[in-house]
C-alpha positions in Angstrom: 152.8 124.8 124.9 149.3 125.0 123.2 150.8 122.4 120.6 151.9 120.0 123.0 148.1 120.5 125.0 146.1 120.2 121.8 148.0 116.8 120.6 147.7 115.3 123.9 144.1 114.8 122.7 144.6 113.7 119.5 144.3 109.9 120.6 140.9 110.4 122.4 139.2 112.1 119.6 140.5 109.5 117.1 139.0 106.6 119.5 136.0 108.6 119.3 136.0 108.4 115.5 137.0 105.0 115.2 134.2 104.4 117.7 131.3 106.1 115.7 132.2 104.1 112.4 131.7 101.4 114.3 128.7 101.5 116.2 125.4 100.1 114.2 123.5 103.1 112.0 120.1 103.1 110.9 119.3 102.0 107.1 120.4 104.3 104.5 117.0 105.8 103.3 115.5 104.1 100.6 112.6 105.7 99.6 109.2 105.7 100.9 106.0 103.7 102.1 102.3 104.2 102.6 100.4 102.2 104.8 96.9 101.6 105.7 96.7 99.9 108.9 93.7 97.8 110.1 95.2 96.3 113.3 95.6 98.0 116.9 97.7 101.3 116.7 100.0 100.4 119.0 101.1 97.5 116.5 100.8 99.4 113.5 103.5 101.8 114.8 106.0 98.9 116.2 106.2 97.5 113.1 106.6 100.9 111.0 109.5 101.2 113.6 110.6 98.1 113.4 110.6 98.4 109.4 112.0 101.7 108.9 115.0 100.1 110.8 115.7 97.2 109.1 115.2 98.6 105.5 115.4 102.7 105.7 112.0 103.0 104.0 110.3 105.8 105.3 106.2 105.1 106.1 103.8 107.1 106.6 101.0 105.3 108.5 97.2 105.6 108.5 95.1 103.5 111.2 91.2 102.9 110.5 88.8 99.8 111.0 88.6 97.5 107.2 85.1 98.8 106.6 86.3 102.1 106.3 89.4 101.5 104.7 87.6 99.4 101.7 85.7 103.0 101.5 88.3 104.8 101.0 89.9 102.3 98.6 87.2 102.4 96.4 87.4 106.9 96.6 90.4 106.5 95.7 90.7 104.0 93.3 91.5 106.5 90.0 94.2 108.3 92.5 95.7 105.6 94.9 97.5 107.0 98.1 98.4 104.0 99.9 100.8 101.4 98.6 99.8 98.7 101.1 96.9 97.6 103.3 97.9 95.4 106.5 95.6 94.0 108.8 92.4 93.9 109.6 89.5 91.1 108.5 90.0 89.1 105.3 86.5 90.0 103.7 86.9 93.3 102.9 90.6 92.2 101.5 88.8 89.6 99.2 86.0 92.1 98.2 88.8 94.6 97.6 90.2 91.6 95.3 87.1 91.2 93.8 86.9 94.8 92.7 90.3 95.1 91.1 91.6 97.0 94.1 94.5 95.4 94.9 97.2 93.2 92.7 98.6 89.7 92.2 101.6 88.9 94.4 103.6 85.9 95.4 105.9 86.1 98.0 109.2 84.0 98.7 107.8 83.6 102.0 104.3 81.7 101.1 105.5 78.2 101.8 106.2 79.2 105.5 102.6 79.8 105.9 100.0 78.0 107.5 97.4 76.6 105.0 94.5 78.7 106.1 96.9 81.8 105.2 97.9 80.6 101.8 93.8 79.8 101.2 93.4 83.3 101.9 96.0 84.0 99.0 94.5 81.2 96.7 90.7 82.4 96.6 91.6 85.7 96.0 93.5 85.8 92.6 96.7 85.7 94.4 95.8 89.3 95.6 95.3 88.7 99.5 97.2 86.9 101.8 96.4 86.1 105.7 98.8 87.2 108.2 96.5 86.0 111.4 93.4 84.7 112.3 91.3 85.4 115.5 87.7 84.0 116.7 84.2 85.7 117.2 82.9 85.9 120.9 82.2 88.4 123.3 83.5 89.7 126.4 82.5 90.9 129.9 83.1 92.7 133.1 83.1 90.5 135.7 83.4 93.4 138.3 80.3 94.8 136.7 78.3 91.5 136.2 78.7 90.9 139.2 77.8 94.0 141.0 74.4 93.7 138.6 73.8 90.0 139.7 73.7 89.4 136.0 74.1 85.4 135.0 77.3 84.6 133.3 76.9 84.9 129.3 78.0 81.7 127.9 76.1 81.5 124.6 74.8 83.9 122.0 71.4 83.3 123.2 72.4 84.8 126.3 73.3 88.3 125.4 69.7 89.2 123.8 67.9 88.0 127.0 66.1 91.0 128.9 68.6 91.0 131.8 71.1 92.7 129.5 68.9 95.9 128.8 71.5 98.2 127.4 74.4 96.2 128.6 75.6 95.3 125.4 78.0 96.6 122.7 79.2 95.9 119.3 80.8 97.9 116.8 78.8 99.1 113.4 79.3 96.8 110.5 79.1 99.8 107.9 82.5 100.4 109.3 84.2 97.6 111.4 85.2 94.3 109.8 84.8 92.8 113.3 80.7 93.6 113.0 80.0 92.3 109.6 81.8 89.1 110.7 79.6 88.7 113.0 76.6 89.3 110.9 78.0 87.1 108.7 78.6 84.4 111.5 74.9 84.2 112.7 73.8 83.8 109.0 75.7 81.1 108.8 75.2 79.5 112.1 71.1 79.8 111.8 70.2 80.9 108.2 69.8 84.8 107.1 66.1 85.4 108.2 66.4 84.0 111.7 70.3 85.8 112.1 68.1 88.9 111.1 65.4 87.8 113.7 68.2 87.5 116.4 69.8 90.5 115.4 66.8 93.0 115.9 66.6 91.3 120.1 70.1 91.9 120.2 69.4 95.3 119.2 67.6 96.3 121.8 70.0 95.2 124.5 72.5 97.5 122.3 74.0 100.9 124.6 76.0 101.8 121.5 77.3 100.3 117.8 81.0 101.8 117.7 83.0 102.8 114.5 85.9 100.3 115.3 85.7 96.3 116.5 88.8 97.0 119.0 86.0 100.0 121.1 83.6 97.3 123.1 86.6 95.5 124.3 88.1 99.1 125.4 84.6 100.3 126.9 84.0 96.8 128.9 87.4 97.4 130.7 86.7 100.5 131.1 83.3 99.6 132.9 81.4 101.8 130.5 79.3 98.3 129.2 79.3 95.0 130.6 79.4 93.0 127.5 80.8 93.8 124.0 81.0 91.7 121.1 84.9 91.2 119.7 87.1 89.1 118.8 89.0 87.2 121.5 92.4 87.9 121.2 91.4 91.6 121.9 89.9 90.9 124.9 92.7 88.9 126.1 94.8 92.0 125.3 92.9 94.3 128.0 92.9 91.3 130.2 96.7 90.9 130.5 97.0 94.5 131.3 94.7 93.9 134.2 91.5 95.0 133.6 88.6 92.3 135.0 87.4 91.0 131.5 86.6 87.5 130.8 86.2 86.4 126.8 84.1 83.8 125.4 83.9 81.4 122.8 80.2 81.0 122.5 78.4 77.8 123.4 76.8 77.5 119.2 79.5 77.9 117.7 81.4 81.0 116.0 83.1 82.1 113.4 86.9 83.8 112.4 88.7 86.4 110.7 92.0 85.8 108.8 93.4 88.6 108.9 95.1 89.8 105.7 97.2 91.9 103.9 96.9 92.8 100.1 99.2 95.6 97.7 96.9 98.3 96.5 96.6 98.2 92.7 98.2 101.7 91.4 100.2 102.7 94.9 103.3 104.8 93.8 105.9 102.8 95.7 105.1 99.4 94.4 108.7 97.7 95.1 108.8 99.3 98.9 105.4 97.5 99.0 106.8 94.3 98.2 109.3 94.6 100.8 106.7 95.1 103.3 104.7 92.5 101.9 108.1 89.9 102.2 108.9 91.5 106.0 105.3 91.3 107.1 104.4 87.4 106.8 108.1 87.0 108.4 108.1 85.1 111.6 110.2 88.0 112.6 108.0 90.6 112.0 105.0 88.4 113.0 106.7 87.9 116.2 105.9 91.9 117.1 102.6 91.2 117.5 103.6 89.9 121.1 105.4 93.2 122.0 102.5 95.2 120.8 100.0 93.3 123.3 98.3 91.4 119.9 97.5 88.1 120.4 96.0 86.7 117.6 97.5 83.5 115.7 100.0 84.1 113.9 100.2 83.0 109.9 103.7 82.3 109.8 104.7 78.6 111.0 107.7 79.5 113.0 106.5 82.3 114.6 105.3 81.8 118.8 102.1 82.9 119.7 101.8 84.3 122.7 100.6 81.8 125.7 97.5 83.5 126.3 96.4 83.5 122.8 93.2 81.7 122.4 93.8 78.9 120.8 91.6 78.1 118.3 91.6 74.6 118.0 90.0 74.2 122.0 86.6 76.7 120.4 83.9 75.2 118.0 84.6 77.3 114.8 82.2 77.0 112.1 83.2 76.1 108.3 83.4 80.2 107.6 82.9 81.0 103.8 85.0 83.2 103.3 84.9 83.2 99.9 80.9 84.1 99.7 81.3 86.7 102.7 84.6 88.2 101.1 82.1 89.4 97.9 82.1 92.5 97.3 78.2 91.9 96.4 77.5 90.1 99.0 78.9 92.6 102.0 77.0 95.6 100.6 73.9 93.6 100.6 73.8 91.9 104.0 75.1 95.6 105.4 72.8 97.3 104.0 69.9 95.1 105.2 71.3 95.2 108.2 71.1 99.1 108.2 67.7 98.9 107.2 66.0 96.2 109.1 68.5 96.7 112.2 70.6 99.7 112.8 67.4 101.9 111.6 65.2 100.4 114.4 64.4 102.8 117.7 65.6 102.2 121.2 
């Protein structure tokens, strides 16, 4: 009788076999990954997910700001830890370039690229490459400007009027991409002397310089400032999640990041790092960006931005040089003056 019970299953639990084999498994592992990320974390660890899936590389993922991560680049430039850098601004990508950081690499997937992305790649020895571009501007509270009958900002002359007393924040360009393009930016819009002069009013309308570029955005929602000083398609990000922010293109003229990616010279998993590199500039992969509440342009041609990405050809951009302002040379000397002339200076 226990025969006859037990082989009465037999046909269930071979179903349930059959069924197993069939359903869809995860990639057989294939080694391993390390990632410095510059973009939002809640990006970086979609598309770790998203590439662990697909390929069974294992990552191991490390967010911080460009500024820093450049830092640590050059620490570690006898003893590499990272195999890959994605994201963040292009001119500490090129400056890593410049200093033999990072390594040649053409990708299968370069002539799906827009032109500005493959420039990227061009002027740096082959050794960066953009993956998305965002504009300069700033951002408010409206709930708060309002409730301190503070004028709309529409210009950067606006923000270093005496009205905005401690109402304004940006993030510290000895460790945010998103600050020194900004320094950059004003230099090039008026000249390095009067950017310098504008710089040291702004300064005293500064509440606080933050480590990363994403933090104003973050603290304006938030209501802990009124303005902060971003790039746009971060704002939009807290905007479309509710909070009362409002981002501007200002009224002079501004300038943009292409965001890149580039394949640290020395990393210990250089053909996983190629895989990324291939997956990441993907209109599939690129299409994350959406999911993860990212709105900046993507590089890749057939990708979709997201409707309420800015869109870059309705804001006056200038002619960024990106290949003066990527210099390794140049960065540490316009930070550093900045540190001295600027960040140095009392409340």
């Amino acid at each position: 009788m226990r025969r006859i019970g037990y082989l009465q299953y037999v046909p269930a639990l071979l179903a349930t076999i059959v069924s197993l084999a069939a359903a869809p498994r995860p990639a057989a592992a294939q080694g391993q990954l390390t990632v410095y990320c510059s973009v939002l974390n809640e990006w970086c660890t979609l598309a770790v997910q998203e590439f662990e899936r697909k390929t069974g590389v294992k990552v191991t993922m490390t967010a911080k700001g460009s500024g820093e991560t450049i830092t640590q680049l050059r620490a570690e430039a006898a003893n590499p830890r990272a195999d890959v850098w994605w994201g963040g601004t292009g001119d500490p990508h090129l400056a890593a370039a410049e200093a033999d950081l990072s390594v040649a690499y053409r990708s299968p997937m370069l002539d799906q690229l827009h032109p500005w992305a493959r420039k990227q790649w061009e002027q740096s020895g082959q050794k960066t490459v953009g993956i998305y571009a965002g504009a300069l501007g700033f951002t408010y509270n409206t709930e708060l400007l309002a409730k301190k009958k503070l004028p709309e900002p529409r210009c950067w002359a606006d923000v270093v009027k005496p009205e905005f007393r401690d109402e304004v924040q940006m993030s510290n360009p000895s460790s945010s991409g998103t600050a020194y393009t900004a320094l950059a930016t004003l230099i090039q819009l008026w000249g390095e002397d009067k950017a310098f002069d504008y710089l040291k009013r702004l300064h005293r309308n500064i509440n606080q310089y933050t480590r990363s570029g994403p933090a104003p955005v973050r603290n304006a929602a938030r209501g802990e400032t009124t303005v902060g000083i971003i790039f746009l398609h971060d704002a939009v990000a807290e905007a479309v999640d509710g909070f009362p922010l409002k981002a501007v293109a200002p009224c002079e003229g501004t300038g943009y990041e292409i965001g890149s990616m580039s394949l640290i010279k020395g990393g210990k998993n250089p053909d996983n790092a190629k895989k990324w590199y291939d997956w990441a500039l993907s209109a599939e992969a690129q299409n994350l960006a959406k999911q993860a509440k990212s709105y900046q342009v993507p590089s890749n041609r057939n990708a979709t931005p997201a409707p309420q990405a800015p869109k870059l050809d309705d804001i006056k951009l200038i002619d960024y040089d990106f290949a003066k302002y990527g210099s390794g040379t140049e960065r540490k000397r316009v930070v550093e003056r900045w540190e001295k002339e600027v960040g140095s200076l009392p409340k």
